[in-house]
ChimeraX commands (.cxc) that place a marker at each C-alpha (Angstrom):
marker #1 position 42.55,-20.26,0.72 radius 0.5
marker #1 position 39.11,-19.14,-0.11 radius 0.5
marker #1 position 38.09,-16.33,2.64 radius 0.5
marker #1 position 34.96,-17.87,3.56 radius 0.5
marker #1 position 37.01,-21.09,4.51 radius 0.5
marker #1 position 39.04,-18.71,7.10 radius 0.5
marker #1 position 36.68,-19.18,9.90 radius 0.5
marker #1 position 37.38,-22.77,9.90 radius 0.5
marker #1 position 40.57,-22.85,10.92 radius 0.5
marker #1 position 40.57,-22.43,14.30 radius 0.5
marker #1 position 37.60,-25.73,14.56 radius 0.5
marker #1 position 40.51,-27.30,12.12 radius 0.5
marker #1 position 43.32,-26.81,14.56 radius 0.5
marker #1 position 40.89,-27.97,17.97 radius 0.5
marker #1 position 40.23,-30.81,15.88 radius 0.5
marker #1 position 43.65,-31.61,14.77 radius 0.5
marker #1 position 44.94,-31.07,18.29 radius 0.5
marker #1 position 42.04,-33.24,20.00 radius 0.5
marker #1 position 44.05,-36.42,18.04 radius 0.5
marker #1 position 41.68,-35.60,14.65 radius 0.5
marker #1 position 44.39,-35.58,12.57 radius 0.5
marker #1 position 45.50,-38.79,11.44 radius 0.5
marker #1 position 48.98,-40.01,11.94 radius 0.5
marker #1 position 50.14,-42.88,14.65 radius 0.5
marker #1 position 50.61,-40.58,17.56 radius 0.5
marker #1 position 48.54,-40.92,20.74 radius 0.5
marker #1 position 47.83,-38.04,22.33 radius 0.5
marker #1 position 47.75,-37.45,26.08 radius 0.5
marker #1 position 46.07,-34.32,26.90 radius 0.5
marker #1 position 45.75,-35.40,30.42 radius 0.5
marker #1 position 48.37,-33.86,31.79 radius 0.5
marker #1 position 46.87,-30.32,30.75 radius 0.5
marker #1 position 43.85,-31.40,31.79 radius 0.5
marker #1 position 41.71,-29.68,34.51 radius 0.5
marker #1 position 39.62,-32.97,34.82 radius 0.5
marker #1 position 43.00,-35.21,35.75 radius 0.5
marker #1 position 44.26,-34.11,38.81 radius 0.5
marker #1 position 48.00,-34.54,37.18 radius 0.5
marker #1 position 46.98,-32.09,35.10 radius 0.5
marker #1 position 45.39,-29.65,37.06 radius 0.5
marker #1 position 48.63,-29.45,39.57 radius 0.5
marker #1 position 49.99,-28.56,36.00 radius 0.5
marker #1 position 48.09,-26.04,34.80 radius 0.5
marker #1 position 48.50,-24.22,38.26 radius 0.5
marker #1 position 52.33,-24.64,37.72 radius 0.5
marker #1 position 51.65,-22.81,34.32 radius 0.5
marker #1 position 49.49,-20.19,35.78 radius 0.5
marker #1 position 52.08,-18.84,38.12 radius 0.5
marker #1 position 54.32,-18.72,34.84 radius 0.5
marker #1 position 52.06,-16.58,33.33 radius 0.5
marker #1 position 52.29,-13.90,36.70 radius 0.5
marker #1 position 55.61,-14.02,36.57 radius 0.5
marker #1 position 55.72,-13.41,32.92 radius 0.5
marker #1 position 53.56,-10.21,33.15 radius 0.5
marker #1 position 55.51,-9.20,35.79 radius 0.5
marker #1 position 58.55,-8.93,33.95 radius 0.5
marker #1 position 56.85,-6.96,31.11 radius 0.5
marker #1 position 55.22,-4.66,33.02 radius 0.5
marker #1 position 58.61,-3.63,35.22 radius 0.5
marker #1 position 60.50,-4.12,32.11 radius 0.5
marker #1 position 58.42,-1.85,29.95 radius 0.5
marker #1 position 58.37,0.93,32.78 radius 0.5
marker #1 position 61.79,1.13,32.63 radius 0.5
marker #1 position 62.71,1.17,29.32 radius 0.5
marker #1 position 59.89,4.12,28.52 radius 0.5
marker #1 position 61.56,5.96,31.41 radius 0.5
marker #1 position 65.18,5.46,29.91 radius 0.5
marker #1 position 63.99,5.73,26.47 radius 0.5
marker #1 position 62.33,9.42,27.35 radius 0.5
marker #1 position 65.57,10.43,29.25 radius 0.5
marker #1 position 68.03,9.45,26.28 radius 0.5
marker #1 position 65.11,10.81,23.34 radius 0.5
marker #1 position 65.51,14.44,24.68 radius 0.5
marker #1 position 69.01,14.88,24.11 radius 0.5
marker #1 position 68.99,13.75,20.97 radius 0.5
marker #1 position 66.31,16.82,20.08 radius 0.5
marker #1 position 68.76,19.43,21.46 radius 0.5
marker #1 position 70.77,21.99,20.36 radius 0.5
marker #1 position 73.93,20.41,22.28 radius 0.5
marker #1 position 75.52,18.16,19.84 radius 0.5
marker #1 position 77.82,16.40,22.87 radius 0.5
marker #1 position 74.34,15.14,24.02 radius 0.5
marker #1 position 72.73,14.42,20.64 radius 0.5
marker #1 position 75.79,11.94,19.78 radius 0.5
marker #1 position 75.65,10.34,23.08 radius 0.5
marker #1 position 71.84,9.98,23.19 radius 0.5
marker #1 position 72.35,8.57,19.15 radius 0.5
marker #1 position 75.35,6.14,19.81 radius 0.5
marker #1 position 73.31,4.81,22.92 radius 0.5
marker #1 position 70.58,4.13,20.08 radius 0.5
marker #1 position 72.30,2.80,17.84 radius 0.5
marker #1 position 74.40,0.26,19.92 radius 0.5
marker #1 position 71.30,-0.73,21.83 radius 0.5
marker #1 position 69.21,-1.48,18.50 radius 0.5
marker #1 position 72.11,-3.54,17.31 radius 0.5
marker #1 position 72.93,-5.62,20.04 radius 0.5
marker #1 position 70.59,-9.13,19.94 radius 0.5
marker #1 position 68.32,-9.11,23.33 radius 0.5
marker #1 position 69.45,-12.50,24.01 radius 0.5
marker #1 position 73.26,-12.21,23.76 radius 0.5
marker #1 position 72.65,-8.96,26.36 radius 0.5
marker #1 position 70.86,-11.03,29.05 radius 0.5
marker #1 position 73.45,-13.65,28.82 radius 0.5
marker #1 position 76.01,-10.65,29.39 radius 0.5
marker #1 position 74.04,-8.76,31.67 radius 0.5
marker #1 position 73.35,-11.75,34.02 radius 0.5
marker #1 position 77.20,-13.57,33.56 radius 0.5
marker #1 position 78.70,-10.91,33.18 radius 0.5
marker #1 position 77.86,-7.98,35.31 radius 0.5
marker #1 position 78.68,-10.67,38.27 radius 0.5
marker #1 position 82.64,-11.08,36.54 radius 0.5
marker #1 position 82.91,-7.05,36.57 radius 0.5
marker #1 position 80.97,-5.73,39.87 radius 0.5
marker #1 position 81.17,-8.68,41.71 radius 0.5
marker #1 position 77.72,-7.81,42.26 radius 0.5
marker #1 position 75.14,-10.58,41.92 radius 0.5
marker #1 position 71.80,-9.84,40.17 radius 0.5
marker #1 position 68.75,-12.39,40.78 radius 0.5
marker #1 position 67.13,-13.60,37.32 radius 0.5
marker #1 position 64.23,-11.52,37.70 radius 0.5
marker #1 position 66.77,-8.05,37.84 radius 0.5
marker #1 position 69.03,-8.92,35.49 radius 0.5
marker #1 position 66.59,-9.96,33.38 radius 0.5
marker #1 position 64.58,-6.52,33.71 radius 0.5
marker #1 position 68.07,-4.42,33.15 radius 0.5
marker #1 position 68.87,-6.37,29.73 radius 0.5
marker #1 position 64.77,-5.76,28.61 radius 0.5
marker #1 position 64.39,-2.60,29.41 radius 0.5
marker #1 position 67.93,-1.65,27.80 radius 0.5
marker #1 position 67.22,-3.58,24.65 radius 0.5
marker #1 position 63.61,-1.99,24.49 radius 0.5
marker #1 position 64.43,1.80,25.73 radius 0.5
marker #1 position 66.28,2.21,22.24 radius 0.5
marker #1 position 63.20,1.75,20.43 radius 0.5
marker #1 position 61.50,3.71,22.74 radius 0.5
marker #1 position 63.88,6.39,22.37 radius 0.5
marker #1 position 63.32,6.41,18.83 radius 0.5
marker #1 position 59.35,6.65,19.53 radius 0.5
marker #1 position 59.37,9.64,21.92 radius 0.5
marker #1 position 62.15,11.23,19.63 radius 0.5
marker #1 position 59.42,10.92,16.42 radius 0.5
marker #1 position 56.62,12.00,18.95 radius 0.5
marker #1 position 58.39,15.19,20.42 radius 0.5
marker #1 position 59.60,16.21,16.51 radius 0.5
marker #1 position 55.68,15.97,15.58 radius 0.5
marker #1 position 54.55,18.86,17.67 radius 0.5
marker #1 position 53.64,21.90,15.40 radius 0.5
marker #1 position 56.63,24.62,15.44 radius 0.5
marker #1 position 53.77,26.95,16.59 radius 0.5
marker #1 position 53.65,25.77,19.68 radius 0.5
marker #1 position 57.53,26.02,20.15 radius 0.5
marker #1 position 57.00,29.50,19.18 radius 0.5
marker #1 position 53.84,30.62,20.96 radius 0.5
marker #1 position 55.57,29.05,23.84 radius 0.5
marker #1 position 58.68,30.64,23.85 radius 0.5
marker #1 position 56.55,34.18,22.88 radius 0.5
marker #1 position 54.49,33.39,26.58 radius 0.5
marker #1 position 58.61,33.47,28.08 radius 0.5
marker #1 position 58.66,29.75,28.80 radius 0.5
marker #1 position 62.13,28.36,29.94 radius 0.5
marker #1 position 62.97,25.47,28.24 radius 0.5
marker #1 position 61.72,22.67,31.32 radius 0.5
marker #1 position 58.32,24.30,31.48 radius 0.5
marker #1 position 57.72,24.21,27.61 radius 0.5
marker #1 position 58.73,20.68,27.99 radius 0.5
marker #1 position 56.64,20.13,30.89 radius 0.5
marker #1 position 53.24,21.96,30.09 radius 0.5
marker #1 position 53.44,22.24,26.14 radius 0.5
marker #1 position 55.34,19.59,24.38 radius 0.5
marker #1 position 55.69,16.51,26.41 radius 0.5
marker #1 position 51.58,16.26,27.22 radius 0.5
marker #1 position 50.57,16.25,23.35 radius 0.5
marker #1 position 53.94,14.08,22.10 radius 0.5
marker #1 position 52.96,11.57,25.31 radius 0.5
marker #1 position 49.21,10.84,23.53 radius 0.5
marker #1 position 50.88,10.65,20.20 radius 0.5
marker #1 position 53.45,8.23,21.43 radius 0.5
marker #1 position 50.95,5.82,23.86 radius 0.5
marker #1 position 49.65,3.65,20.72 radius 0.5
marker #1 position 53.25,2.45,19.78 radius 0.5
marker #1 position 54.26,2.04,23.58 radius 0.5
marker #1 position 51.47,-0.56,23.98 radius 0.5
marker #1 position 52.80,-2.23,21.18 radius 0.5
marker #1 position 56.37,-2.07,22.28 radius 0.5
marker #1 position 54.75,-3.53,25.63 radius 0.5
marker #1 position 53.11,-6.57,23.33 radius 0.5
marker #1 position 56.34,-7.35,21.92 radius 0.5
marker #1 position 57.95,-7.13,25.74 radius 0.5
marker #1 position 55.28,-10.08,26.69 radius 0.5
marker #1 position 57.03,-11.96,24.20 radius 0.5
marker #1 position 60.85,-11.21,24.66 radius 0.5
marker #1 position 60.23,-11.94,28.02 radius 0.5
marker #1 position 60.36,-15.54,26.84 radius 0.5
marker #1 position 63.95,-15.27,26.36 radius 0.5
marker #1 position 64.78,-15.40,30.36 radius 0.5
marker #1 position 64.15,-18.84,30.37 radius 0.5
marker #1 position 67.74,-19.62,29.24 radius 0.5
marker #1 position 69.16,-17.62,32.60 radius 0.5
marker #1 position 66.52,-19.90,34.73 radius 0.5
marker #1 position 63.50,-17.21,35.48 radius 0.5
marker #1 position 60.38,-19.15,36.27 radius 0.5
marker #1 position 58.31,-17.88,33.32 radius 0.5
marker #1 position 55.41,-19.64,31.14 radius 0.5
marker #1 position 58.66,-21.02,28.66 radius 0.5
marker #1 position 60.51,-22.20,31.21 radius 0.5
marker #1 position 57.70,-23.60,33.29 radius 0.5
marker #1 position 56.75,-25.38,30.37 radius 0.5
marker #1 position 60.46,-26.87,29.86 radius 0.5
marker #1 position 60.49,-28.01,32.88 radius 0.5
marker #1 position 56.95,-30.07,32.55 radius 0.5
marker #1 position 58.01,-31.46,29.13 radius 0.5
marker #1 position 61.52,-32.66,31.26 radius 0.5
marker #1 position 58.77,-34.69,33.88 radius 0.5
marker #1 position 56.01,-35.67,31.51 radius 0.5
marker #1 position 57.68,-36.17,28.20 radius 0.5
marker #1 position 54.66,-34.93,26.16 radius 0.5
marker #1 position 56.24,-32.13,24.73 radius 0.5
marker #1 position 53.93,-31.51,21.73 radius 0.5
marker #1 position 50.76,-31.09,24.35 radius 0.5
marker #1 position 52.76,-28.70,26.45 radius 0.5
marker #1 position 54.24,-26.75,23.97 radius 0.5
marker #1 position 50.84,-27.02,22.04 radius 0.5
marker #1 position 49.24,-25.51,25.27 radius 0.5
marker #1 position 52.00,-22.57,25.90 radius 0.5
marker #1 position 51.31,-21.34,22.33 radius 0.5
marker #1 position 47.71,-20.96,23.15 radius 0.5
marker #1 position 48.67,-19.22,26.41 radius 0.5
marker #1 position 50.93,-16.78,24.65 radius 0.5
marker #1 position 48.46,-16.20,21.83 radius 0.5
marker #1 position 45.62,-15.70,24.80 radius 0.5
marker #1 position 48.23,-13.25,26.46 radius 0.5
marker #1 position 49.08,-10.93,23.33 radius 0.5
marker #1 position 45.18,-11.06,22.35 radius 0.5
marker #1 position 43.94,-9.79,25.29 radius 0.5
marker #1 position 47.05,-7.05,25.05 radius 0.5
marker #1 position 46.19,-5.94,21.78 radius 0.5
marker #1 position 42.99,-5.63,22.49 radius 0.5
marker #1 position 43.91,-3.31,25.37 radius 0.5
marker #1 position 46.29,-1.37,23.11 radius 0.5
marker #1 position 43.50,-0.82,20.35 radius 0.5
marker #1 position 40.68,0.06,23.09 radius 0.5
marker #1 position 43.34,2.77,24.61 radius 0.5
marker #1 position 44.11,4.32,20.79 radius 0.5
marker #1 position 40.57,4.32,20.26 radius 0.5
marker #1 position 39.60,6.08,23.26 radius 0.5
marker #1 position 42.38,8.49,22.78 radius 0.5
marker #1 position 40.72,9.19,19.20 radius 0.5
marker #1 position 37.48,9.66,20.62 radius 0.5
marker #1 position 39.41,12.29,23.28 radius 0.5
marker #1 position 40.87,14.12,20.33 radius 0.5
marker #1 position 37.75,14.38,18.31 radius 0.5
marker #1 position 35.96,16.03,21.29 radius 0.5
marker #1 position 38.66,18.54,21.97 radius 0.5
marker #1 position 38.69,19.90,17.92 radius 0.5
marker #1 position 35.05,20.46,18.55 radius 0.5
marker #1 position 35.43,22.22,21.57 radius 0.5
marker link #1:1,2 radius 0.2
marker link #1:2,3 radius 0.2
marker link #1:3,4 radius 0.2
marker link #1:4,5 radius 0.2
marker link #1:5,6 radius 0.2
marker link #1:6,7 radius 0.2
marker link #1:7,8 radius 0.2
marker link #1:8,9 radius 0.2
marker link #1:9,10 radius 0.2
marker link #1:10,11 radius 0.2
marker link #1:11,12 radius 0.2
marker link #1:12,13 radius 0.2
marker link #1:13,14 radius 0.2
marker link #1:14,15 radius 0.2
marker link #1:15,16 radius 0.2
marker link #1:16,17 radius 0.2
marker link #1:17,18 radius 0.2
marker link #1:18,19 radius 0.2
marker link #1:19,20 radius 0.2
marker link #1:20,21 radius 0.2
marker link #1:21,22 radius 0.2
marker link #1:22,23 radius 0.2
marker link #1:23,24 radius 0.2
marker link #1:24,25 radius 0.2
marker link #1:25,26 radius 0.2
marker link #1:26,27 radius 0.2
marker link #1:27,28 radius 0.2
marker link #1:28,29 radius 0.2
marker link #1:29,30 radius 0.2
marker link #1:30,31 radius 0.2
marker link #1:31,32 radius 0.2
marker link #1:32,33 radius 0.2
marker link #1:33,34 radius 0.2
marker link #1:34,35 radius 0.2
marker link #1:35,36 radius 0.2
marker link #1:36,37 radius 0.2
marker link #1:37,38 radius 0.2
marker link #1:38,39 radius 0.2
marker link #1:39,40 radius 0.2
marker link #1:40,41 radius 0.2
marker link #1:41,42 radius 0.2
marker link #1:42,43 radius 0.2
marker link #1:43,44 radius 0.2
marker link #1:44,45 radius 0.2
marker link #1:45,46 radius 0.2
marker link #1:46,47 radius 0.2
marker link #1:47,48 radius 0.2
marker link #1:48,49 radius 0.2
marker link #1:49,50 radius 0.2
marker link #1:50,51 radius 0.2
marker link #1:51,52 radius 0.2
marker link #1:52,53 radius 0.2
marker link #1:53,54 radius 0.2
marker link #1:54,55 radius 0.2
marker link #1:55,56 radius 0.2
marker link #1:56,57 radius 0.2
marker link #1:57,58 radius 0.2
marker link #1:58,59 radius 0.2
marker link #1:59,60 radius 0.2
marker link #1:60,61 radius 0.2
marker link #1:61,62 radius 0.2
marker link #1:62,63 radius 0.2
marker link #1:63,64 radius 0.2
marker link #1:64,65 radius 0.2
marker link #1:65,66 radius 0.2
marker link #1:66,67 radius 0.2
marker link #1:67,68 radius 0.2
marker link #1:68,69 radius 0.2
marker link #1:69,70 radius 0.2
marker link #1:70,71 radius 0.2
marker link #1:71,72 radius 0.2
marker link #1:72,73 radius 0.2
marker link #1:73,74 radius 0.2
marker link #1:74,75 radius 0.2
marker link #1:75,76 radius 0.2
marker link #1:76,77 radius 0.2
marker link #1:77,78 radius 0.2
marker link #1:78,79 radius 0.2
marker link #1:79,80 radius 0.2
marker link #1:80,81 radius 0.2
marker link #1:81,82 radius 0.2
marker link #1:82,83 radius 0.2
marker link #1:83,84 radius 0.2
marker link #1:84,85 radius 0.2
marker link #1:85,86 radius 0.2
marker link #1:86,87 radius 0.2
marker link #1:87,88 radius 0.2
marker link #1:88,89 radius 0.2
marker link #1:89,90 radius 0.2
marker link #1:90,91 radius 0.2
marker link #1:91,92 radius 0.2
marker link #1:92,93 radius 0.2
marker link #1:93,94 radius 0.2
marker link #1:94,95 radius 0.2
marker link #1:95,96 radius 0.2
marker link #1:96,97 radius 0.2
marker link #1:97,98 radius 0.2
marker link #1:98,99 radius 0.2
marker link #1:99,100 radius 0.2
marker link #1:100,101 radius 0.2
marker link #1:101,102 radius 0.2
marker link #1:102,103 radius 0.2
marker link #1:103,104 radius 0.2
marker link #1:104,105 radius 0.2
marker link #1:105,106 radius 0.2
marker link #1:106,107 radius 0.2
marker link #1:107,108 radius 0.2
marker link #1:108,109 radius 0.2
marker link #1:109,110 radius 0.2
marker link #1:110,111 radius 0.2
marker link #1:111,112 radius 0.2
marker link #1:112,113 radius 0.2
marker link #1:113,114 radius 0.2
marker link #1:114,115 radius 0.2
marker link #1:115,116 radius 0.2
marker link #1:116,117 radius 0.2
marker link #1:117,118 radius 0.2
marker link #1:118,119 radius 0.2
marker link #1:119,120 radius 0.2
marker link #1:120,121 radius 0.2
marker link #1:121,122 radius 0.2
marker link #1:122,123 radius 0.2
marker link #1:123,124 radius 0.2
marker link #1:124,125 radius 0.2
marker link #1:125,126 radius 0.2
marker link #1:126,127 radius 0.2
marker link #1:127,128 radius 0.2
marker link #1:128,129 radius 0.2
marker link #1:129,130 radius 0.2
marker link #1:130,131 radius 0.2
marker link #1:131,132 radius 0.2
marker link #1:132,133 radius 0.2
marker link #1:133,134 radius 0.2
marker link #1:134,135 radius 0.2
marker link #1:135,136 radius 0.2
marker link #1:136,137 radius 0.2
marker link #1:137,138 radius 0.2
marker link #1:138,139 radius 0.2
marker link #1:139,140 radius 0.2
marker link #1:140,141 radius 0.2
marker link #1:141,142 radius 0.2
marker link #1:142,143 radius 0.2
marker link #1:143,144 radius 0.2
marker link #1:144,145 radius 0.2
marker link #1:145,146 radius 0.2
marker link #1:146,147 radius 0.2
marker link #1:147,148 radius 0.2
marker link #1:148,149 radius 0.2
marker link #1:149,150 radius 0.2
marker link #1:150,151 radius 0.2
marker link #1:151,152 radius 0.2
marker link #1:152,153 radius 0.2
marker link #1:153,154 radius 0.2
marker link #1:154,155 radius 0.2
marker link #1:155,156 radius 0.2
marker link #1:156,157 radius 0.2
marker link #1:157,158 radius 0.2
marker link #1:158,159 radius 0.2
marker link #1:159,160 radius 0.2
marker link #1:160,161 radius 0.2
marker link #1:161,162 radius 0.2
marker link #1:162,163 radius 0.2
marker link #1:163,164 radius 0.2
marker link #1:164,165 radius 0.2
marker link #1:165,166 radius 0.2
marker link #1:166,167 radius 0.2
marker link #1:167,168 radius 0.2
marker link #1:168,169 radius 0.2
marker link #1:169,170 radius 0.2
marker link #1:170,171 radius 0.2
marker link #1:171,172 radius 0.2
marker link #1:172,173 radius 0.2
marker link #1:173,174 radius 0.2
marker link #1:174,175 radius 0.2
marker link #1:175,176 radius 0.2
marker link #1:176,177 radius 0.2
marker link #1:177,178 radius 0.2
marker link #1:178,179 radius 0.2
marker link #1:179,180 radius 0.2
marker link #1:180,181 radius 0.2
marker link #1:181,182 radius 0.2
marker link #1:182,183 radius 0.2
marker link #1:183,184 radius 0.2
marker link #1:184,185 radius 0.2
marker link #1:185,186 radius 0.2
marker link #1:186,187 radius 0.2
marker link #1:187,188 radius 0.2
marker link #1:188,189 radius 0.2
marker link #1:189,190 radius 0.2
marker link #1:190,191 radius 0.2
marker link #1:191,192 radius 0.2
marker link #1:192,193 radius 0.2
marker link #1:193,194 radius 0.2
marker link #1:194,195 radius 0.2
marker link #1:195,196 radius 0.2
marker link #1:196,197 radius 0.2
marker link #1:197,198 radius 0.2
marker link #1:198,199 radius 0.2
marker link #1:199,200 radius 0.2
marker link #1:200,201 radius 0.2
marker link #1:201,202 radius 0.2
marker link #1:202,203 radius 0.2
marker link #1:203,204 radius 0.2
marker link #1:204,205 radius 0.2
marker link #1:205,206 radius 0.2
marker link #1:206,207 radius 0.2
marker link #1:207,208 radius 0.2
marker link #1:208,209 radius 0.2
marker link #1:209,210 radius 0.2
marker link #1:210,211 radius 0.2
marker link #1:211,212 radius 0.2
marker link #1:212,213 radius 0.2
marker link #1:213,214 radius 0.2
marker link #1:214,215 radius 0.2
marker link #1:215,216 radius 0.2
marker link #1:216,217 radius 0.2
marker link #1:217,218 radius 0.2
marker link #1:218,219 radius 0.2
marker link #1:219,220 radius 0.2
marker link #1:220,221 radius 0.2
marker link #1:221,222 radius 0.2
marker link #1:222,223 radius 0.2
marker link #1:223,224 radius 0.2
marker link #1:224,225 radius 0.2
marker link #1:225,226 radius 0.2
marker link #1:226,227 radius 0.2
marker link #1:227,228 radius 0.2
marker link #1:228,229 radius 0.2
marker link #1:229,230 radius 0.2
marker link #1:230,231 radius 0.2
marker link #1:231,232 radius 0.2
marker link #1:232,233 radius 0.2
marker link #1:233,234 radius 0.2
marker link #1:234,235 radius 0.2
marker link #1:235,236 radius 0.2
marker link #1:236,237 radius 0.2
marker link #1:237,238 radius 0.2
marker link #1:238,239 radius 0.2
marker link #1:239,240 radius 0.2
marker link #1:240,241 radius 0.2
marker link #1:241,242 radius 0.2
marker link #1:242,243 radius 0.2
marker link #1:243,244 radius 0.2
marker link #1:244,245 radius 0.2
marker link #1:245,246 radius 0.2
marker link #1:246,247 radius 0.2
marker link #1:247,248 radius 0.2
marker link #1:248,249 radius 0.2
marker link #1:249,250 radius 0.2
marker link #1:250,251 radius 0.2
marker link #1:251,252 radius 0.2
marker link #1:252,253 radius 0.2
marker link #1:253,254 radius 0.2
marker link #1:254,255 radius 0.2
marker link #1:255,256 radius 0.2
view
């Protein structure tokens, strides 16, 4: 499609949505409506979706950067008892689908513990477990970026190893390593999806649960697209403002 055609799209899909489009089938965008007040008692039902939705990501993303830092150091040391642990963590983590481990996570850990874990926890523990693996990898790549000179002028100041960490590497490697975290948090807003088949009250399963009472599934599923699209724009656009203001940060530090 020609480029200048592009722009176009969007008025093609409002039009195509708004019943535009031809074919037999009669839309009923009244109950997403903010003018019906069916549809308005809707689209607050969807709204608290989208709370608990970012609420999940959020405590989900802290926890897997936390766990992802803890288990990316080891893998950077000299001990090679930690370094396999920290790797085979990685590796079995990557490798394991996100949905299969929430269905474990929430069935199972009951079976073993005898402990039972609401949706919302056992949703966060199979997230952030899935995600810290690729956030291991990210800090790992971050930390091995710093220069060797600062290693070295660091251990030539007498530095133990916690307080090279702690004032030398982990400050710069934590500014190289924020762009990708926002994006590993934009891909959390979207995993988070996948709680819907354990029963947490998110935008997807909101949504399921209006198609089940107003059988109009195309207009509600039509809807949650745009509120997931909404969601990861406004997210990106967070996650670009943040690199660029990081950029602009750097650039005025070299000409210090």
């Amino acid at each position: 499609m020609s480029l200048r055609l592009r722009p176009l799209l969007p008025l093609l899909a409002v039009l195509f949505l708004a019943g535009c489009g031809g074919g037999n089938y009669t839309w009923g965008w009244h109950v997403v409506s903010p003018f019906d007040t069916r549809g308005l008692t809707n689209l607050e039902f969807l709204a608290n979706g989208v709370y608990s939705t970012i609420s999940v990501a959020l405590v989900s993303i802290f926890f897997s950067v936390l766990l992802g830092l803890i288990f990316a150091l080891p893998a950077l040391s000299s001990n090679r008892t930690l370094a396999i642990i920290s790797r085979i963590y990685v590796e079995f983590f990557r490798a394991v689908p996100m949905l299969v481990l929430i269905l474990w996570v929430y069935y199972g850990v009951p079976v073993l513990t005898g402990l039972q874990l609401s949706v919302f926890f056992a949703g966060v523990i199979a997230l952030a477990l899935c995600d810290s693996a690729f956030e291991a990898e990210i800090f790992r790549a971050g930390l091995q970026s710093i220069e060797v000179g600062q290693r070295e002028a660091a251990d030539a100041l007498g530095l133990s190893y916690m307080d090279k960490l702690r004032f030398i590497i982990l400050p710069q490697a934590v500014r190289r390593v924020l762009p990708p975290l926002g994006n590993q948090f934009v891909y959390m807003l979207k995993a988070s999806s996948l709680l819907s088949v354990i029963g947490y009250s998110e935008l997807t399963r909101r949504a399921n649960e209006l198609v089940v009472v107003e059988y109009r599934p195309l207009e509600i599923y039509s809807l949650l697209v745009l509120e997931y699209l909404v969601l990861i724009l406004i997210a990106s656009w967070g996650v670009r403002t943040l690199e660029r203001r990081l950029a602009r940060s750097d650039r005025s530090a070299a000409r210090i």
